[in-house]
C-alpha positions, 0 to 999 in steps of 0.5 A: 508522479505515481512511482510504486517500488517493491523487492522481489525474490528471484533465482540464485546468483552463481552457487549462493546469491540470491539476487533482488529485484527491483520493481517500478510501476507507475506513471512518470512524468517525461518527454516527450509523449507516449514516455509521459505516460510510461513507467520507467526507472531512468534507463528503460521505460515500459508503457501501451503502445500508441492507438492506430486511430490517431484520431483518438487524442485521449486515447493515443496515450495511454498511462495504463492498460485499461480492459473490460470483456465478458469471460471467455473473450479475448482481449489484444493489445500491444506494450512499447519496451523503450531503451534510454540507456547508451547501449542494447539492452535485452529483456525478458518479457512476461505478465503478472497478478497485482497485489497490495503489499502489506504494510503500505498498500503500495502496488506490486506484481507477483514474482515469475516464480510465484503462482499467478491466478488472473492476469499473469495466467491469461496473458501471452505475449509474442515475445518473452524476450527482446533486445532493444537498442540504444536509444530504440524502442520494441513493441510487442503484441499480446492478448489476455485471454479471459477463460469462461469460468473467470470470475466478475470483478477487476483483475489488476496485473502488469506486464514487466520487462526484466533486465536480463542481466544481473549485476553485482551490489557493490560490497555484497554478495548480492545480485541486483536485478531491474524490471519496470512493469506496465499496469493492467487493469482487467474488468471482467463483466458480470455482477460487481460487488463491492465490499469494505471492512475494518479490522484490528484496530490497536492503539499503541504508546508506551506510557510514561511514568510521568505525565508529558515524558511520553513518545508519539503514540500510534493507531493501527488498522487492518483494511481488508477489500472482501469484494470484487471491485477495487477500492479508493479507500478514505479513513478518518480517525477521531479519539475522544477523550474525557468529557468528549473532548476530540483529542486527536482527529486526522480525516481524509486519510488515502492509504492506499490508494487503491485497494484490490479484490482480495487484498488486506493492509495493515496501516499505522497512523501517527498521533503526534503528541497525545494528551499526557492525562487522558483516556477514551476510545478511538473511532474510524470510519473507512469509506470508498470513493464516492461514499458508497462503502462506509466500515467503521472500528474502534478501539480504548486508549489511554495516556495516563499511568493508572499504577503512577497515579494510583500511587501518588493518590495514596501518597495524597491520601497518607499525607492528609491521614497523617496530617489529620493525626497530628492534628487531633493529637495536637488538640488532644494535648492541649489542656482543658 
């Protein structure tokens, strides 16, 4: 199950309320097919149509729309709305540009208020709205028109079915609006070219004053896809401390799961109880599927109080002077 959640900015409810909208992308596992390959949130599913060859059994059902044309071609397909709930509802229908969104990499789709550039600009749909009834279906044909001036690469998108309806959260002012969208992933041919780097790499902890108080620390990282070619990124981290001793190592990393032209995250990896008397440097090596991309960073860190440390080496050091002192007045007073 691949479910890709995210909270979208939308028009003003009544004079004052600013209504969220919730947004599912993804594949769901359900029953029976073509809904096991659809994205839905419980109450209305969204998925491609079924294939007219029903000789096409990988084909039929599809869990996303996959496109490839050369620019200044036109691509048609079909998107199936299906209502689960008991009563019609209806929906408004429109496409749009995908995104990472920052934090987590997850999978997300422009607002219909927000500037589209590929995917949400080349799209049209038959149909902008449709009421579905009860327990029904409403498939509607669309084509993505592919301007000759596109530039090569993958154009990630989706096409959304909004609830027009807009409710009220209880115990707020808030409007609370649904959609669930279909993914499209557009390549349009021409030159690819792939590209992967890493920036930002920070270490985080607070240090505590004595050695084994400390929190968890954390690493992290910026991934940036400066290609036109989405991305399967694997990171593996490796801290070496004192000696070269590996202090922390966490490989195979899958955040994101794919990572779009264009798009950067930033990413924080969790280091569970690191060393209390250590330092060193931290190593990362991003690497896309398959091995072809290999980015690497690094960063110092340590988990030693050097002020704490310090100190108590100069205690150490004025005890053993003291010492020392008494002891050569003790030998300084005994008679010869």
């Amino acid at each position: 199950m691949n479910l890709a959640r995210t909270q979208l900015r939308h028009h003003r409810y009544a004079a004052v309320v600013i209504a969220a909208l919730t947004l599912a992308l993804g594949l769901l596992t359900a029953s029976p097919p073509p809904v096991a390959y659809a994205a839905d949130n419980g109450r209305w599913s969204v998925f491609p149509a079924e294939k007219a060859d029903k000789a096409d059994k990988a084909g039929s059902h599809r869990a996303y729309f996959r496109m490839k044309a050369d620019p200044g071609r036109t691509v048609q397909d079909e998107v199936t709305v299906s209502n689960l709930a008991k009563e019609p509802v209806t929906f408004l229908l429109y496409a749009a540009d995908a995104y990472n969104t920052p934090r987590d990499g997850g999978f997300a789709v422009r607002e219909p208020t927000e500037k589209q550039r590929s995917v949400g600009v080349w799209t049209r749909l038959e149909r902008t709205e449709v009421r579905v009834p009860a327990g029904g279906r409403a498939t509607v044909p669309f084509t993505v028109a592919i301007p000759r001036t596109a530039s090569p690469g993958d154009h990630p998108g989706a096409v959304i079915a909004l609830d027009k309806r807009v409710a009220r959260a209880k115990g707020t002012g808030v409007g609370v609006r649904q959609a669930v969208g279909a993914r499209i992933y557009l390549q349009v041919n021409g030159e690819r070219k792939p590209g992967l780097s890493v920036q930002d790499v920070t270490f985080d902890y607070d240090v505590p004053l004595l050695p084994g108080l400390g929190k968890d620390a954390s690493v992290t990282y910026t991934l940036v896809n400066n290609g036109n070619v989405q991305l399967e990124p694997r990171v593996d981290l490796k801290a070496k401390g004192l000696f070269g001793r590996t202090s922390f190592d966490s490989a195979g990393n899958k955040l994101p799961a794919e990572l779009m032209p264009g798009q950067r995250v930033r990413i924080t990896q969790k280091w569970a109880a690191p060393p209390p008397l250590d330092w060193g440097s931290v190593e990362l090596t991003a690497s896309d599927k398959g091995g072809e991309l290999v980015e690497s960073g690094s960063t110092a860190y340590r988990t030693v109080n050097w002020g704490v440390l310090v100190t108590l080496a100069l205690v150490v050091v004025f005890l053993a002077m003291g010492v020392t002192v008494r002891r050569r007045r003790a030998r300084s007073a005994v008679p010869s």
